[in-house]
BALOBA-1460 file (C-alpha; in Angstrom, 3 decimals):
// residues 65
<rec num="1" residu="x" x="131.861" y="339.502" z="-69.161"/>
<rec num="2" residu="x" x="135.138" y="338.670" z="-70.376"/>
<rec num="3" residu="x" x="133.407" y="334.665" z="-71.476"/>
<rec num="4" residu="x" x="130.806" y="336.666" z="-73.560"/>
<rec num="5" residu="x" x="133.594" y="338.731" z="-75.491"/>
<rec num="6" residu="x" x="135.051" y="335.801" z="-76.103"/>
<rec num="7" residu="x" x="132.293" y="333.040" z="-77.824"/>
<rec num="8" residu="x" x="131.778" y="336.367" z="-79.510"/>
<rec num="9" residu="x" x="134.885" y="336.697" z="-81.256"/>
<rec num="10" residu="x" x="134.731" y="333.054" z="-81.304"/>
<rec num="11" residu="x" x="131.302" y="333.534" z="-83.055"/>
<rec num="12" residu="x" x="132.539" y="336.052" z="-85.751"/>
<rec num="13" residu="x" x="136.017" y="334.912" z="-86.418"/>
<rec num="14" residu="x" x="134.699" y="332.126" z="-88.674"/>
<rec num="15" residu="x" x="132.126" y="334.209" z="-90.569"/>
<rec num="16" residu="x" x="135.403" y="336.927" z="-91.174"/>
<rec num="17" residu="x" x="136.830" y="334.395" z="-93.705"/>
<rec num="18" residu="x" x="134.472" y="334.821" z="-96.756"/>
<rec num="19" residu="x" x="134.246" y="338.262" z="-97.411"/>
<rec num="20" residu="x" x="131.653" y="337.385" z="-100.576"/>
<rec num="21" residu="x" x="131.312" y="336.239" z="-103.585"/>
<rec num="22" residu="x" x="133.467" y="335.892" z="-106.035"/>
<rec num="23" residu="x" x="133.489" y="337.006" z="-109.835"/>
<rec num="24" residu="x" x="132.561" y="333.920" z="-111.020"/>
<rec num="25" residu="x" x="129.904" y="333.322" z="-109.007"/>
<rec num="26" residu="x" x="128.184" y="336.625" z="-110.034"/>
<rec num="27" residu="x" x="128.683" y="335.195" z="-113.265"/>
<rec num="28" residu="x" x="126.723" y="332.392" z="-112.523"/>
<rec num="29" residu="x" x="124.005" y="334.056" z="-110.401"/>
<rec num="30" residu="x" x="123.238" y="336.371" z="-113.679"/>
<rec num="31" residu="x" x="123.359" y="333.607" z="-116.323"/>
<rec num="32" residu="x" x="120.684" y="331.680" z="-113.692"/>
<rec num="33" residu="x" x="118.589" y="334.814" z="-113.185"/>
<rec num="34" residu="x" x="118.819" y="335.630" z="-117.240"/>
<rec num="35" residu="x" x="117.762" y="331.525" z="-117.995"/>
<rec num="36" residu="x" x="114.532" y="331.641" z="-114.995"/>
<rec num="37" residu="x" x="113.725" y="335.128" z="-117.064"/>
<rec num="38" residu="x" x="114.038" y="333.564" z="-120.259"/>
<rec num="39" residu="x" x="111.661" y="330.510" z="-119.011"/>
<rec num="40" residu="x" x="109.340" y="332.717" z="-117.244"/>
<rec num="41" residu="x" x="108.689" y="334.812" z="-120.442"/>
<rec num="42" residu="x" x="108.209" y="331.950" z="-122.441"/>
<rec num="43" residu="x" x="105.224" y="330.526" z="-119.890"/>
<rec num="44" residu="x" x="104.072" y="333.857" z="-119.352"/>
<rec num="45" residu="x" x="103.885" y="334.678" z="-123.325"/>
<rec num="46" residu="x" x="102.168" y="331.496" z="-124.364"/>
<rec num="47" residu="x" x="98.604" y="330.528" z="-125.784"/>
<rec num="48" residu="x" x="97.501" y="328.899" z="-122.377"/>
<rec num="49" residu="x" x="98.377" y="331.414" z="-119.986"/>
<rec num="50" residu="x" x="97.449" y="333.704" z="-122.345"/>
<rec num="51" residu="x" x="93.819" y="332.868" z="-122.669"/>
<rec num="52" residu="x" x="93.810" y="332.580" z="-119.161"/>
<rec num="53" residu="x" x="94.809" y="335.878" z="-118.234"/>
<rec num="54" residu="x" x="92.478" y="337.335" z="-120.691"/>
<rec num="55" residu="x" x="89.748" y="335.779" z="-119.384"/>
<rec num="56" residu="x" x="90.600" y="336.258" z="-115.643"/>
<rec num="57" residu="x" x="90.730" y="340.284" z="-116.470"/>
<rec num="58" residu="x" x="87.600" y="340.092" z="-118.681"/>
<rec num="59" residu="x" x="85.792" y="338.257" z="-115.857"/>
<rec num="60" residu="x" x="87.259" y="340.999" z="-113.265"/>
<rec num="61" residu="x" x="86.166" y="344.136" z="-115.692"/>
<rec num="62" residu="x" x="82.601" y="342.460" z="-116.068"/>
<rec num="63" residu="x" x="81.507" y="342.216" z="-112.521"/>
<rec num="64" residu="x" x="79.032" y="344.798" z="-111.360"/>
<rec num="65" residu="x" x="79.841" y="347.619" z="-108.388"/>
């Protein structure tokens, strides 16, 4: 019992040492997260996938039930 309790704290002890992240990594997560969204929009937004969405819904409202 007392070798599990141990590799146990032994386990933990180096996990205990980075509590999270820091302010500028926050930072750096939202200016990633704000640049994908920015991308995203753009592909989403233009004339290709446009016409393709368009036609995938106009394809899905036209089949019979």
């Amino acid at each position: 019992m007392r070798i599990i309790v141990f590799r146990m704290r032994a386990a933990l002890k180096g996990r205990m040492g980075d509590a999270g992240m820091s302010t500028s990594e926050y930072a750096m997560g939202t200016i990633a997260a704000c640049a994908f969204a920015a991308v995203l929009y753009k592909v989403v937004t233009s004339d290709v996938v446009s016409t393709a969405l368009q036609s995938t819904i106009g394809k899905a409202l036209d089949v019979p039930f």
